[in-house]
C-alpha positions as CSV (number, residue, x, y, z in Angstrom):
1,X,58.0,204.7,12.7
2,X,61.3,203.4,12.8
3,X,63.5,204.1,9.5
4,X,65.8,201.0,10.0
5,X,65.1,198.4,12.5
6,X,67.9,197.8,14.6
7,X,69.9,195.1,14.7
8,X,70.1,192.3,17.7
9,X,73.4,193.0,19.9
10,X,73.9,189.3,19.9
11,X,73.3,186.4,17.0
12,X,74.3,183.2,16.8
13,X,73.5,182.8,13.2
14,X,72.4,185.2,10.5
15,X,69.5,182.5,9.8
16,X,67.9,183.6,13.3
17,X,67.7,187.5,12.0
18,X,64.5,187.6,9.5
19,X,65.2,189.9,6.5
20,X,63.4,192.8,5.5
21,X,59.7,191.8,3.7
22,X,56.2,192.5,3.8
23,X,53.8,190.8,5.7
24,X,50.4,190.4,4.1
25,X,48.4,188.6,6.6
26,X,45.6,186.4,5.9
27,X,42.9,184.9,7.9
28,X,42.5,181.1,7.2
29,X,40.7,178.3,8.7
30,X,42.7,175.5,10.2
31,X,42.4,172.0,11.3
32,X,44.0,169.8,13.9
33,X,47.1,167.4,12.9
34,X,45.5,164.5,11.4
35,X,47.5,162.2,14.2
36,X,45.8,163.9,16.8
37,X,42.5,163.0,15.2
38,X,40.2,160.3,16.4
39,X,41.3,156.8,14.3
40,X,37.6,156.7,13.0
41,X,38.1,159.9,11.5
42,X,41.5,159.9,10.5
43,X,40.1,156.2,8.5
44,X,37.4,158.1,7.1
45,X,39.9,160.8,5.6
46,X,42.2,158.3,4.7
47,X,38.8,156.5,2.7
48,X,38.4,159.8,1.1
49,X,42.0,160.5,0.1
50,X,42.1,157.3,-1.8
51,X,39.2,157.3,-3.5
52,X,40.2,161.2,-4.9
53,X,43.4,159.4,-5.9
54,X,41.8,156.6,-7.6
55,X,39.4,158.7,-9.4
56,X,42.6,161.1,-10.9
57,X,43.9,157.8,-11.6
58,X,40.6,156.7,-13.9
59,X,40.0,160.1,-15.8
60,X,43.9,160.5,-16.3
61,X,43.9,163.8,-14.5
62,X,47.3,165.1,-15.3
63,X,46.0,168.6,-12.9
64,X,48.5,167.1,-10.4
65,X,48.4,165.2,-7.5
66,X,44.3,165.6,-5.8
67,X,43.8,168.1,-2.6
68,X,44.5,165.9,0.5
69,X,43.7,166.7,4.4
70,X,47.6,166.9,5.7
71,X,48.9,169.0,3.2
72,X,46.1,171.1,1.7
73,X,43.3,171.8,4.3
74,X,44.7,171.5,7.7
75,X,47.8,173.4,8.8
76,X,48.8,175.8,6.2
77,X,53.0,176.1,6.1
78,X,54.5,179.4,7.1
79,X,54.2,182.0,9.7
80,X,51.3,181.3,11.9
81,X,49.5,183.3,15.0
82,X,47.2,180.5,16.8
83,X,45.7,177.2,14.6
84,X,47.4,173.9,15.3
85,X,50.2,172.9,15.4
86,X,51.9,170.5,13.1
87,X,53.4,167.0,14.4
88,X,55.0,166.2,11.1
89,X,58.7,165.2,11.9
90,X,57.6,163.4,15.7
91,X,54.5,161.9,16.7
92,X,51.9,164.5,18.8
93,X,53.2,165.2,22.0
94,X,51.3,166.9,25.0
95,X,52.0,169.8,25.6
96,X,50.9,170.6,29.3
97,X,51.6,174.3,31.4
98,X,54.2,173.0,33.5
99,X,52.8,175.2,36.1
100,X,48.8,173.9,36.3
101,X,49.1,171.3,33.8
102,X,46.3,172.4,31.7
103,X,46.9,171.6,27.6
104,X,48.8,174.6,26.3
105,X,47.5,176.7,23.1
106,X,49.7,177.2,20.2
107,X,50.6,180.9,20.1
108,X,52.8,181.6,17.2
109,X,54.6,179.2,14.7
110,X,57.8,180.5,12.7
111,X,58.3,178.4,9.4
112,X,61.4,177.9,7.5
113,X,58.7,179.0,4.5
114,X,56.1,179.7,3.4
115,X,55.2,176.9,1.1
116,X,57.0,173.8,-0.5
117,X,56.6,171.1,-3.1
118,X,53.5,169.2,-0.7
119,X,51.4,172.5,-0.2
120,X,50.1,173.4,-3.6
121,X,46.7,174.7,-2.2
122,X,48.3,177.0,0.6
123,X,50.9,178.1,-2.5
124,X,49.8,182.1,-3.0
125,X,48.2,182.6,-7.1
126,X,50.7,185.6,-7.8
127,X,53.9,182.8,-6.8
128,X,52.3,179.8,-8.6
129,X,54.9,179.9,-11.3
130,X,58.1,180.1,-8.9
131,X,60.3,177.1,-7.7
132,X,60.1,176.9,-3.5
133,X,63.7,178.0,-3.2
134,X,64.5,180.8,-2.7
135,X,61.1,181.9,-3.4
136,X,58.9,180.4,-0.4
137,X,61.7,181.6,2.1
138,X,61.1,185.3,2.1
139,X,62.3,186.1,6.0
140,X,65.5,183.5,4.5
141,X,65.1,182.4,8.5
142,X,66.2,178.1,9.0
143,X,64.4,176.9,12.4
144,X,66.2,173.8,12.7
145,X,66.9,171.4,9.6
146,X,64.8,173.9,8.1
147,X,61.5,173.1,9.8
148,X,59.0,175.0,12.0
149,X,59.3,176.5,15.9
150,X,55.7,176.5,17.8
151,X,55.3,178.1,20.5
152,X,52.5,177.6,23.2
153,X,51.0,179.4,25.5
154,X,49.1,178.7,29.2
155,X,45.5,179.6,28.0
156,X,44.8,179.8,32.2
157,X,47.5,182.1,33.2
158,X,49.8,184.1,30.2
159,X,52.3,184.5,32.9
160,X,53.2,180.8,33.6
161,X,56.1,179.7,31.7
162,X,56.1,178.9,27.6
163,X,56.7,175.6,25.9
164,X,58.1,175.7,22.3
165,X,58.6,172.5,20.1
166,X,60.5,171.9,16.9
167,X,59.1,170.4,14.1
């Protein structure tokens, strides 16, 4: 075990060097991007979304805004090993080995944080009463404009090259 992790030998930023925390892994259950989603589906959750809105709207629930597909039961925000990967910023993109062009399989996912304003249900119950920053940014790493890095992996052959995307 090492007593102090060394240090990278060369670093463009101090945003790309994680500070010390503690990981506590969880095992959720994902869902695909709802862009990705067949349009009868995506209508169908769309249906649902608004009639949960409507119905805060008629009984006056002040409990916040209601639990919606995108932001509260499909891709939770922060570090991730495997799920799906989020097409937030772009619109979905293939993403297709190079090598044998068979669809690529998201392999890890390094967030910016690990919750915000839009992801009250993925928000852990011992943080609820803490503002996002600096609170949801415990490895303080910025991917980007302070999104998300996925990176994908050749599900046919590990050795063929990687993709990676921003988001």
């Amino acid at each position: 075990m090492l007593g102090t992790p060394p240090l990278p030998q060369l670093v463009g930023s101090d945003s790309y060097v994680p500070e010390t925390c503690v990981l506590h892994p969880e095992q959720v259950r994902t869902y695909p991007f709802a862009g990705v989603l067949p349009e009868e589906l995506c209508a169908r959750l769309d249906a649902w979304e608004e009639a949960r809105e409507a119905e805060a709207e008629r009984v006056g629930d002040d409990a916040g805004e209601p639990v919606g597909y995108q932001y509260d039961l499909s891709i939770p925000p922060g570090w991730r090993v495997g799920g799906f990967a989020s097409w937030h910023r772009t619109d979905p993109y293939p993403m297709d080995c190079p090598t044998c062009k068979v669809p690529m399989d998201l392999l890890l996912t390094i967030d910016g944080s690990e919750w915000d304003g839009g992801s009250g249900s993925w928000k852990p119950l011992e943080e609820r009463d803490l503002a996002p920053h600096p609170f949801a940014m415990p490895t303080k790493v910025v991917v980007g404009r302070h999104g998300e890095l996925n990176v994908f992996v050749c599900p046919a052959d590990p050795g063929h090259p990687h993709l990676w995307g921003l988001q």
